[in-house]
RODO-2510 file (C-alpha; in nm, 4 decimals, decimal comma):
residues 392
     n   res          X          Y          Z
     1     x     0,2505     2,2743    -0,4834
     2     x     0,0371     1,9927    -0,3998
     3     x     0,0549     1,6880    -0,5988
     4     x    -0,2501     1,6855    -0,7451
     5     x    -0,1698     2,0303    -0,8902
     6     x     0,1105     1,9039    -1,0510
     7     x    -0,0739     1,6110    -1,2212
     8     x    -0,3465     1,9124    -1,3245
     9     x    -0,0627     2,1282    -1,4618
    10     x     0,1426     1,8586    -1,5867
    11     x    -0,1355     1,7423    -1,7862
    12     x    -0,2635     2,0418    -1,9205
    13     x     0,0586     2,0834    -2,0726
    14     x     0,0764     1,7541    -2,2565
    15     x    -0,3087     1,7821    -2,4136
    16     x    -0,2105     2,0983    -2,5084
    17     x     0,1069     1,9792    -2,6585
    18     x    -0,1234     1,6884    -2,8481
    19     x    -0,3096     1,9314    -3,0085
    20     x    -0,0317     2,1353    -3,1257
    21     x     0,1504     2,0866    -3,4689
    22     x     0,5705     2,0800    -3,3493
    23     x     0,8552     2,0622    -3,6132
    24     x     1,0335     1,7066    -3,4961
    25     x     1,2894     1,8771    -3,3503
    26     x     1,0927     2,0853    -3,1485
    27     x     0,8740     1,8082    -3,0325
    28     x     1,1624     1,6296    -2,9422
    29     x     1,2943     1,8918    -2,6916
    30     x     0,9703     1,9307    -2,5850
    31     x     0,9618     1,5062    -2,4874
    32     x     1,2597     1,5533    -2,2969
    33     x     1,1094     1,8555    -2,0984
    34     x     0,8336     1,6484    -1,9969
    35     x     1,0295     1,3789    -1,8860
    36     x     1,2372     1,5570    -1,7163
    37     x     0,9271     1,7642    -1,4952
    38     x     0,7972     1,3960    -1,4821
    39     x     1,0771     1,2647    -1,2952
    40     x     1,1337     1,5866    -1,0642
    41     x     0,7681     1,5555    -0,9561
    42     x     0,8443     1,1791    -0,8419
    43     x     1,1594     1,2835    -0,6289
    44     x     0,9669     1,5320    -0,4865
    45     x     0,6371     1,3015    -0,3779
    46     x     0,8839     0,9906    -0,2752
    47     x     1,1414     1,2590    -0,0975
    48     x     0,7738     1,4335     0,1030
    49     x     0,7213     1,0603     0,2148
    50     x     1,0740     0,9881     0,3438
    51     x     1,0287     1,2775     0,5243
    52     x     0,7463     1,2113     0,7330
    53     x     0,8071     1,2288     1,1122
    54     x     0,7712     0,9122     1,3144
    55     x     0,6941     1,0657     1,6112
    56     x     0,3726     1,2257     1,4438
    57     x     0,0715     0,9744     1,4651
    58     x    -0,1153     1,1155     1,1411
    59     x     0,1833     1,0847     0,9684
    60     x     0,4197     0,8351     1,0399
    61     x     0,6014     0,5720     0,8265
    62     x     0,3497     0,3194     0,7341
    63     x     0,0470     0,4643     0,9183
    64     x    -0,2989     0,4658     0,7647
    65     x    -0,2885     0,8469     0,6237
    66     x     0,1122     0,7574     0,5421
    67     x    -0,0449     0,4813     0,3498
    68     x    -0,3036     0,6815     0,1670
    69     x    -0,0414     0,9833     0,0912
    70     x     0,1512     0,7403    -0,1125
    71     x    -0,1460     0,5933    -0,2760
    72     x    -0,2380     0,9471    -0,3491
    73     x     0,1207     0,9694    -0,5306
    74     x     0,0840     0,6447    -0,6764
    75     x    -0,2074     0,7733    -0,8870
    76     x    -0,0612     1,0745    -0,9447
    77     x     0,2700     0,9531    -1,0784
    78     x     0,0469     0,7326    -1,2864
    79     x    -0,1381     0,9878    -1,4375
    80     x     0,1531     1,1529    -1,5593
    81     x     0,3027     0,8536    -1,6884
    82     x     0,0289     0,7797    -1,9071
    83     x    -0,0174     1,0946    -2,0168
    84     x     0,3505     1,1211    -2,1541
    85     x     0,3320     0,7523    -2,2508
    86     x     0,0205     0,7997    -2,4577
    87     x    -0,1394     1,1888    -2,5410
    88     x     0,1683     1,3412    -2,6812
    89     x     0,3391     1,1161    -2,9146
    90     x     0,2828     0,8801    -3,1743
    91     x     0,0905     0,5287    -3,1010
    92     x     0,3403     0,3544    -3,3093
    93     x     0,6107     0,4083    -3,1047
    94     x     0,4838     0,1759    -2,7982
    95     x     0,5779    -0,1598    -3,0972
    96     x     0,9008     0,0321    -3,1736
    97     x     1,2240    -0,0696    -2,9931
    98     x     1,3081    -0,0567    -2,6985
    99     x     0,9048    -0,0011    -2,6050
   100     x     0,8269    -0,3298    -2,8161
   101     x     0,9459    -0,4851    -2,5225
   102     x     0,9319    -0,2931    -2,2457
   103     x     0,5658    -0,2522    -2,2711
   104     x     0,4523    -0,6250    -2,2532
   105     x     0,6565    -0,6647    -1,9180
   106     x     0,5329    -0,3708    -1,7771
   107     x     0,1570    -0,5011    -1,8561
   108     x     0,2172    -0,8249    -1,6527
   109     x     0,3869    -0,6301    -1,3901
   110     x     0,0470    -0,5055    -1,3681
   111     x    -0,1717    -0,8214    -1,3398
   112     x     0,0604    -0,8918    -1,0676
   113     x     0,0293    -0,5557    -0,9294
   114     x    -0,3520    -0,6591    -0,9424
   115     x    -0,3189    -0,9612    -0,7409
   116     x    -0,1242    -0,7626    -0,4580
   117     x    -0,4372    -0,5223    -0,4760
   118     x    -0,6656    -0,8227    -0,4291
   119     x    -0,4776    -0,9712    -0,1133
   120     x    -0,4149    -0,6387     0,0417
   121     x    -0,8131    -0,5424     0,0497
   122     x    -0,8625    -0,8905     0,2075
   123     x    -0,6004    -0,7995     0,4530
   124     x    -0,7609    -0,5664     0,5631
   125     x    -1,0516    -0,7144     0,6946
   126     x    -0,8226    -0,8867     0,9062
   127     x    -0,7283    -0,5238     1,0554
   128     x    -1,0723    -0,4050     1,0802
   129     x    -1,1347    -0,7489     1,3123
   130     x    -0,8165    -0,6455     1,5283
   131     x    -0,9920    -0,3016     1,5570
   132     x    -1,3309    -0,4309     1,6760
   133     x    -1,1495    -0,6723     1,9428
   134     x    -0,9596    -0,3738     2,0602
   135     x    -1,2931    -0,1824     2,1278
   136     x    -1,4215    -0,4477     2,3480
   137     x    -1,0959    -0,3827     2,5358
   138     x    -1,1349    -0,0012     2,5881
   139     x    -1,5143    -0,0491     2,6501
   140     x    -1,4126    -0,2836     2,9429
   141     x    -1,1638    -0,0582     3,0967
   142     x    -1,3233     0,2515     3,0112
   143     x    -1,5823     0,1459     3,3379
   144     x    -1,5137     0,2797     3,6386
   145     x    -1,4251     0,1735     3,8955
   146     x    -1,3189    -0,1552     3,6924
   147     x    -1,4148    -0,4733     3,8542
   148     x    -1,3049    -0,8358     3,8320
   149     x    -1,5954    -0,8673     3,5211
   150     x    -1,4773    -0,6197     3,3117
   151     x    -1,0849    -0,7400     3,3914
   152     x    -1,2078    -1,0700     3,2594
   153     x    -1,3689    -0,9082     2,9540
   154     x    -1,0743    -0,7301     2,8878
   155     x    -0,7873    -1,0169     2,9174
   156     x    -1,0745    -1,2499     2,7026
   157     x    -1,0740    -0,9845     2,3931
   158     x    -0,6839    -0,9075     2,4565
   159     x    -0,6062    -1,3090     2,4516
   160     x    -0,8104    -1,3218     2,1250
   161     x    -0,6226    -0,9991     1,9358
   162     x    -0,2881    -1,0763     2,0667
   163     x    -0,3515    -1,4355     1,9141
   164     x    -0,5247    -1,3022     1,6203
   165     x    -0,2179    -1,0145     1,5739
   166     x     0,1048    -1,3032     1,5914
   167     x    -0,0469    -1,6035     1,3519
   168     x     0,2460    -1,7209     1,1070
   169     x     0,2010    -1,5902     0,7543
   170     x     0,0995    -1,9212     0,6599
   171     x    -0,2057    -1,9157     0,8358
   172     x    -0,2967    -1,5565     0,7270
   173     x    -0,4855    -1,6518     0,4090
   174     x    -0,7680    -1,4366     0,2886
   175     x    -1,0313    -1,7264     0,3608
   176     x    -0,9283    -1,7234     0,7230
   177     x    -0,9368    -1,3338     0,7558
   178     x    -1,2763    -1,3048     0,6272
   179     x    -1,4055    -1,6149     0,8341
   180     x    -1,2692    -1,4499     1,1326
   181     x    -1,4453    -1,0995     1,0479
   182     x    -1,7678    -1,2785     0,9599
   183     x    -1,7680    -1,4909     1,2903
   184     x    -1,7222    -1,1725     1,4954
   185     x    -1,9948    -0,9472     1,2771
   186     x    -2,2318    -1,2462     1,4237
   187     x    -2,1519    -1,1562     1,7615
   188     x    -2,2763    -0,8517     1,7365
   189     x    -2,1039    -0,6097     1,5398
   190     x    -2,3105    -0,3262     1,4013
   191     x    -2,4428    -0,2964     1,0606
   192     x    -2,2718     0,0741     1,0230
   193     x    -1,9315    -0,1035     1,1569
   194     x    -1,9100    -0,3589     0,8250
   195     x    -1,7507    -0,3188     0,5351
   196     x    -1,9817    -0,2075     0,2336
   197     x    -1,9997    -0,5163     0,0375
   198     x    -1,8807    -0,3530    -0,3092
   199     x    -1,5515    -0,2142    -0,0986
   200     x    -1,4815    -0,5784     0,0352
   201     x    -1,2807    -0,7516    -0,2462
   202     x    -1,1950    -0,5661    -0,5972
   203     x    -1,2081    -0,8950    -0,8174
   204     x    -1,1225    -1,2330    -0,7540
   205     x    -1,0067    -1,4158    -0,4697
   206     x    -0,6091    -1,5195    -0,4439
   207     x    -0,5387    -1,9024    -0,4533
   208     x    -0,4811    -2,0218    -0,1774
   209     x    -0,1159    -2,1433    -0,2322
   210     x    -0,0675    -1,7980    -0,3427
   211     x     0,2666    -1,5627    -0,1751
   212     x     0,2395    -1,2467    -0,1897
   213     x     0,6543    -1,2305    -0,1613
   214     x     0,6803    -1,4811    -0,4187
   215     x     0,4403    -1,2369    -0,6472
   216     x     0,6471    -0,8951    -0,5279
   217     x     0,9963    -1,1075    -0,6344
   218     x     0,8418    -1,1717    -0,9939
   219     x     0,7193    -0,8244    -1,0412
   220     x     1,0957    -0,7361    -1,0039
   221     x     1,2192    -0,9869    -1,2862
   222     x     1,3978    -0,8139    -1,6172
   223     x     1,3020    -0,5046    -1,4344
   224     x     1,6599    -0,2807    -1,5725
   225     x     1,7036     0,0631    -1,5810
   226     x     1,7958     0,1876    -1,9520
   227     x     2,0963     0,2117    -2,0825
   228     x     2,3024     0,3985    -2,3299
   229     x     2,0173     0,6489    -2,5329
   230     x     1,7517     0,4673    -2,4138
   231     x     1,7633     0,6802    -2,0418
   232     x     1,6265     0,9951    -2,2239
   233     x     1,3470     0,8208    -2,4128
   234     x     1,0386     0,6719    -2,3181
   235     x     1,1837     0,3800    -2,1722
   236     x     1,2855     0,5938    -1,8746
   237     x     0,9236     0,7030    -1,7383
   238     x     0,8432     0,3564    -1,8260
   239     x     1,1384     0,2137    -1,5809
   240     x     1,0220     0,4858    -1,3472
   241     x     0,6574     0,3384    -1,3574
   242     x     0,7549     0,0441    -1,3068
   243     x     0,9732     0,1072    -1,0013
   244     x     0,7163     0,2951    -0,8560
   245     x     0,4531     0,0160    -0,8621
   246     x     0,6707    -0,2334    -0,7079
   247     x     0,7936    -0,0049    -0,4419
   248     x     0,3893     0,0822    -0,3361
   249     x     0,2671    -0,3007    -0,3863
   250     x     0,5767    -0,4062    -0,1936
   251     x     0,4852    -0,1131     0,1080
   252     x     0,1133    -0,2338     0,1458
   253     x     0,2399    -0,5756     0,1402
   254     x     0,4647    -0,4950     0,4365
   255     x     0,1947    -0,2870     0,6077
   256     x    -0,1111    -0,4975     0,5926
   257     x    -0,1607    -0,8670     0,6555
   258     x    -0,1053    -1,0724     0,3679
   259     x    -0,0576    -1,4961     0,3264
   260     x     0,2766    -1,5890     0,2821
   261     x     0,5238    -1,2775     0,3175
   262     x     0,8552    -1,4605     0,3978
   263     x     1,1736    -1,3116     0,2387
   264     x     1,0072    -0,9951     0,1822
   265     x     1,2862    -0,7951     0,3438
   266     x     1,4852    -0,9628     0,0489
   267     x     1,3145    -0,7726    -0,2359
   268     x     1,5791    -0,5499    -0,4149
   269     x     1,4723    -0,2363    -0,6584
   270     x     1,7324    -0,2131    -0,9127
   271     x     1,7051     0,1832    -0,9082
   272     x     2,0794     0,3576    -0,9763
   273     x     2,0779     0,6087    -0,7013
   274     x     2,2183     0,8588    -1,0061
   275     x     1,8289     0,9255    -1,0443
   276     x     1,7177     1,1689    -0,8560
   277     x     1,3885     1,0229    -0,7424
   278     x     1,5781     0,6670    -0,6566
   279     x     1,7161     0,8111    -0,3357
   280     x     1,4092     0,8254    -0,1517
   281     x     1,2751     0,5423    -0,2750
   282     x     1,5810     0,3240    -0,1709
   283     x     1,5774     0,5791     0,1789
   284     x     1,1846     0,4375     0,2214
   285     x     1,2785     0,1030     0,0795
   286     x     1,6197     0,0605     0,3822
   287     x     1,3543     0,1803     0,6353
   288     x     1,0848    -0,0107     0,5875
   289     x     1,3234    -0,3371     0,5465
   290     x     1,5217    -0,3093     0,8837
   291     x     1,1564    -0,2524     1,0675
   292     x     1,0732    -0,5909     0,8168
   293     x     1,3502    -0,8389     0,9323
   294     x     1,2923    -0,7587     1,3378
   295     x     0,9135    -0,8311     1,2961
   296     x     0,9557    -1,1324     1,0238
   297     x     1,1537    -1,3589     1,2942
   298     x     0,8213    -1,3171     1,5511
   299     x     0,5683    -1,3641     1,2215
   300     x     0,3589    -1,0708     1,3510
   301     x     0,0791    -0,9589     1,0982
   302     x     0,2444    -0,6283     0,9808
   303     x     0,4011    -0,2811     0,9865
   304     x     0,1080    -0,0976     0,9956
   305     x     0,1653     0,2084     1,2571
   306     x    -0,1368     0,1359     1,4060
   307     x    -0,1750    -0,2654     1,4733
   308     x     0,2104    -0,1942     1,6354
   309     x     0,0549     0,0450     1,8937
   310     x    -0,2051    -0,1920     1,9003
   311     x     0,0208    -0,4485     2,0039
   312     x     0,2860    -0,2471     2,2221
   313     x    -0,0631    -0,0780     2,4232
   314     x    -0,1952    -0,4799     2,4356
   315     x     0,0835    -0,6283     2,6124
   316     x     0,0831    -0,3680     2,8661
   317     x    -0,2656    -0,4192     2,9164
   318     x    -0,2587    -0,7968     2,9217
   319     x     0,0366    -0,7380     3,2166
   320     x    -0,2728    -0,5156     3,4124
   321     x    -0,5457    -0,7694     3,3340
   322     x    -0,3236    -1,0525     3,4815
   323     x    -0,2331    -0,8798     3,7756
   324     x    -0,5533    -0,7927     3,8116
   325     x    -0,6582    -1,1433     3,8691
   326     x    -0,3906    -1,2447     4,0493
   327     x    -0,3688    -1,0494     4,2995
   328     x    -0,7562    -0,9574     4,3288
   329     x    -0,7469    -0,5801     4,3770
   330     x    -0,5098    -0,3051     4,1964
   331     x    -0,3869     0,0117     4,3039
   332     x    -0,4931     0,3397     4,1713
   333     x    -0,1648     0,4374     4,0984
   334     x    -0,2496     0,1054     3,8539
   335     x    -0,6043     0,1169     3,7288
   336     x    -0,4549     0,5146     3,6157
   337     x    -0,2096     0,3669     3,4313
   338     x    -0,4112     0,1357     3,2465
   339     x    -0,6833     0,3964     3,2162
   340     x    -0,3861     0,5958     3,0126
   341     x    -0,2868     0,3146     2,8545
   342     x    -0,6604     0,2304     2,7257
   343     x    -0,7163     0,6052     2,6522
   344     x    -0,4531     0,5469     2,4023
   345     x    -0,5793     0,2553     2,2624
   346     x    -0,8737     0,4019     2,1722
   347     x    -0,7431     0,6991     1,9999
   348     x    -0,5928     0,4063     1,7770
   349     x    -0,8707     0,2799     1,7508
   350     x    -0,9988     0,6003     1,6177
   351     x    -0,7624     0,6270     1,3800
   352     x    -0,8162     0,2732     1,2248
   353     x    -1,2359     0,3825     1,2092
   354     x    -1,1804     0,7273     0,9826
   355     x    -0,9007     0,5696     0,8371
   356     x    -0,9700     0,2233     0,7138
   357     x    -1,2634     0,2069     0,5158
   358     x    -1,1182     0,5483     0,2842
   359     x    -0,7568     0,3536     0,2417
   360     x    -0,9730     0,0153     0,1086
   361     x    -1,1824     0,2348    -0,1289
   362     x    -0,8407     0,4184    -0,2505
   363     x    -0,6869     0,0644    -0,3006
   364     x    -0,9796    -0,0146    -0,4786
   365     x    -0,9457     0,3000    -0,6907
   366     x    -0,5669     0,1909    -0,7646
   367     x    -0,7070    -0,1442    -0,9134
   368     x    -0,9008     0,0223    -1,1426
   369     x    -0,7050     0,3037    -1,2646
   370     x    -0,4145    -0,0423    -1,3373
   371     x    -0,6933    -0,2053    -1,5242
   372     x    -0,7712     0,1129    -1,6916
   373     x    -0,4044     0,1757    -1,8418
   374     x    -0,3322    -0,1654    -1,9308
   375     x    -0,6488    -0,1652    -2,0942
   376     x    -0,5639     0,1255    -2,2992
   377     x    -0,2110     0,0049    -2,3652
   378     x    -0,3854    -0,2851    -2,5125
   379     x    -0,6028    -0,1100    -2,7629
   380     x    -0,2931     0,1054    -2,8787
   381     x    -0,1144    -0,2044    -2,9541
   382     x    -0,4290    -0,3535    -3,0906
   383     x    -0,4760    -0,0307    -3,3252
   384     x    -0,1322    -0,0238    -3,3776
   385     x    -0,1362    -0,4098    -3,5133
   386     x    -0,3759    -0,3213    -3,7615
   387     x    -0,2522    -0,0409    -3,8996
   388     x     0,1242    -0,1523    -3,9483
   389     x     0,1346    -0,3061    -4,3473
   390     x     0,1499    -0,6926    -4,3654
   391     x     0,4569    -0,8650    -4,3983
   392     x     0,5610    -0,9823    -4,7475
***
């Protein structure tokens, strides 16, 4: 069943539950039901995305569309949570123990969550500038037969995205991405090929002195699984939740060009792998680590599937456009080689134009739906404030 028929189901369930007058016991068993469904359905998202072939374009480990899958789950798994968190049970239990506590932490692990969103979208302008150099590349090879101009064309906008693609983490701050992606929209970029201006940031800018490792680590502080009789209450889907976020914030992270990402490979989820959904994530979390620490010693921009065919198809062709010029003429058994080589490149290319702009939006929709919850969370502990009796 797809996941967004589970959410549909899942929630159905619980607003019909809400509306329903249970004996405590019943409503109890009931509870535990739920959470249980709730975490089956997150094994069986996570388990889907450690799944994914890597040999499948559309579909491989931090691609674009692998990207937006877990997004997709993200929100889904979200949905849920709230919905057990919030439309079947009592408001007063979110200021009861162990929720009285739980709750606050998992609200800042949301602000921080929000930040992540913020650098991520900027990141991603950074991508979308990669993209446009690479098109200059495929435009110049695409010519036939290809002369010593469009060789020189080719090596100019392949010495610019290499560059652009290897720049420490240091010197990937959001100011710098979007300077580069307005300087090359004034060379003649397309109206249709920008950004929409609402899609380009989702609030405020991250300081500059900001790390987006530094913000992943503190998302991960007090963060416990429960103990005892608090691992079949709501403290679980609340752990979950929490897990969940940190996992996704800490994959885009890892994906998409962000300022200051050192020691990411050294984030740690404390998730017992006696949960049946912590498997995966720890599977997704080993994966996505080892491919970390052999890119973090070169300070390449990210994990993204497509910038490393990007880079893998640019260093070949920087070899051609060098040779080129060196030696005056190629062979054909050469310009065919780059010719395959540049056919590939633009099918990335491809990839990046369907896929980009939908993945920003869908980060932009995570923002909100965060601000949404935490929003709501607030008013329940607001309402719940002022109905509790004063203290004597």
């Amino acid at each position: 069943m797809p996941a967004t028929d589970y959410q549909a189901s899942f929630l159905g369930r619980i607003s019909i539950r809400r509306n329903q007058v249970i004996a405590m016991d019943g409503n109890h068993e009931q509870e535990l039901q739920d959470l249980e469904l709730f975490s089956k359905h997150v094994s069986e998202r996570f388990a889907e995305l450690l799944s994914s072939p890597d040999d499948i374009p559309f579909d491989a480990l931090l691609s674009i569309s692998w990207l937006r899958k877990l997004l997709d789950f993200f929100l889904c798994c979200e949905a849920e949570f709230k919905g057990i968190l919030m439309m079947g049970n009592d408001p007063s239990q979110i200021s009861k123990p162990p929720l009285d506590r739980l709750i606050p932490e998992f609200l800042d692990r949301s602000v921080k969550a929000l930040d992540v969103c913020n650098a991520v979208t900027n990141g991603l302008e950074s991508v979308r500038h990669y993209q446009k150099l690479a098109e200059i590349v495929v435009s110049a090879l695409e010519q036939k037969p290809i002369g010593d101009g469009q060789s020189r064309r080719a090596k100019k906008a392949l010495t610019s995205l290499m560059s652009a693609m290897n720049v420490d983490d240091k010197e990937c701050s959001a100011a710098k991405a979007t300077e580069r992606s307005w300087s090359f929209s004034r060379r003649g970029v397309s109206s249709k090929d920008r950004v929409p201006e609402h899609f380009r940031s989702v609030s405020n800018q991250v300081a500059k002195n900001w790390s987006a490792a530094k913000q992943i680590q503190a998302m991960t502080n007090n963060l416990v699984p429960p103990r005892g009789a608090e691992g079949s209450g709501l403290a679980s889907p609340v752990y979950t939740m929490s897990v969940i976020m940190v996992f996704v914030m800490w994959a885009l992270v890892a994906a998409i060009p962000c300022q200051e990402r050192n020691g990411l490979s050294a984030i740690h989820f404390p998730a017992p792998k006696q949960l049946n959904w912590a498997q995966s994530i720890i599977g997704l979390h080993e994966k996505i680590g080892e491919e970390w620490k052999k890119k973090e010693k070169k300070g390449t921009a990210g994990l993204l599937d497509e910038m490393q065919k990007m880079e893998k198809l640019g260093n070949i062709l920087m070899d051609f456009t060098d040779s080129f010029q060196f030696h005056g003429d190629i062979t054909d058994q050469k310009a065919e080689e780059a010719a395959a080589r540049a056919a590939e490149l633009a099918e990335t290319c491809r990839r990046m134009e369907e896929g980009l702009l939908p993945l920003q939006m869908q980060i932009r929709e995570v923002f909100h739906r965060i601000v949404k919850t935490r929003t709501e969370l607030l008013n329940a502990l607001d309402q719940v404030g002022k109905s509790s009796p004063p203290l004597l």
